[in-house]
C-alpha positions, 0 to 999 in steps of 0.5 A, spaced: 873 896 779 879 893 780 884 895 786 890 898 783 889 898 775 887 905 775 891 912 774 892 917 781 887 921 778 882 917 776 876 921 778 869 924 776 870 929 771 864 933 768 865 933 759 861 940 756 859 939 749 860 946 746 855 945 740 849 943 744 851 945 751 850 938 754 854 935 760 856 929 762 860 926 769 864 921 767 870 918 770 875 919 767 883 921 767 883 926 764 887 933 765 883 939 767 885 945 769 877 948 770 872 946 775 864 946 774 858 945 779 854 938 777 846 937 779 848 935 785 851 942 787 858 939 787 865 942 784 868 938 779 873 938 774 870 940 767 872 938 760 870 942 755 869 938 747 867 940 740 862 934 739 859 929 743 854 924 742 848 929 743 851 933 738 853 928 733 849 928 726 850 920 727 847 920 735 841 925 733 840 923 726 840 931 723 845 933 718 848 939 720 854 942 719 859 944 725 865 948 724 869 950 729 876 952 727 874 955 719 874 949 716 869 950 711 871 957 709 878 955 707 874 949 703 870 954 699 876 959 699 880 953 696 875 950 691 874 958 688 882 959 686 882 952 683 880 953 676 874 947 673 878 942 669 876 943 661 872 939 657 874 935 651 
């Protein structure tokens, strides 16, 4: 690693996959204001994220659906009120 090119806080920081409950320490940047404890016994900054390559249908090769923020709700909700265009 180059001297000097890195940021003051660049340091390792744990990353936990809410959908699959995976963790990854990871040199990062990163602003975090929770810790967690790592393997090896030792406190680290801890980032929480909603999808990661261990969750990923893309990475784990099975189609799923992952919605955290009500997303396909609102879809369905809107496509219900849109009315079905007529046929000639």
């Amino acid at each position: 690693m180059k001297k000097e090119i890195h940021p003051e806080n660049y340091r390792q920081v744990i990353f936990s996959d809410n959908s699959s409950g995976a963790k990854f320490l990871i040199p990062s940047a990163i602003e975090t204001k929770e810790t967690g404890k790592w393997t090896d016994g030792k406190e680290y900054p801890m980032f929480s994220v909603e999808i990661s390559s261990a969750s990923h249908p893309f990475y784990t090769n099975q189609e799923k659906t992952i919605d955290t923020a009500g997303r396909v709700e609102k879809f369905k909700t809107r496509q219900s009120k849109s009315k079905a265009p007529a046929k000639k």
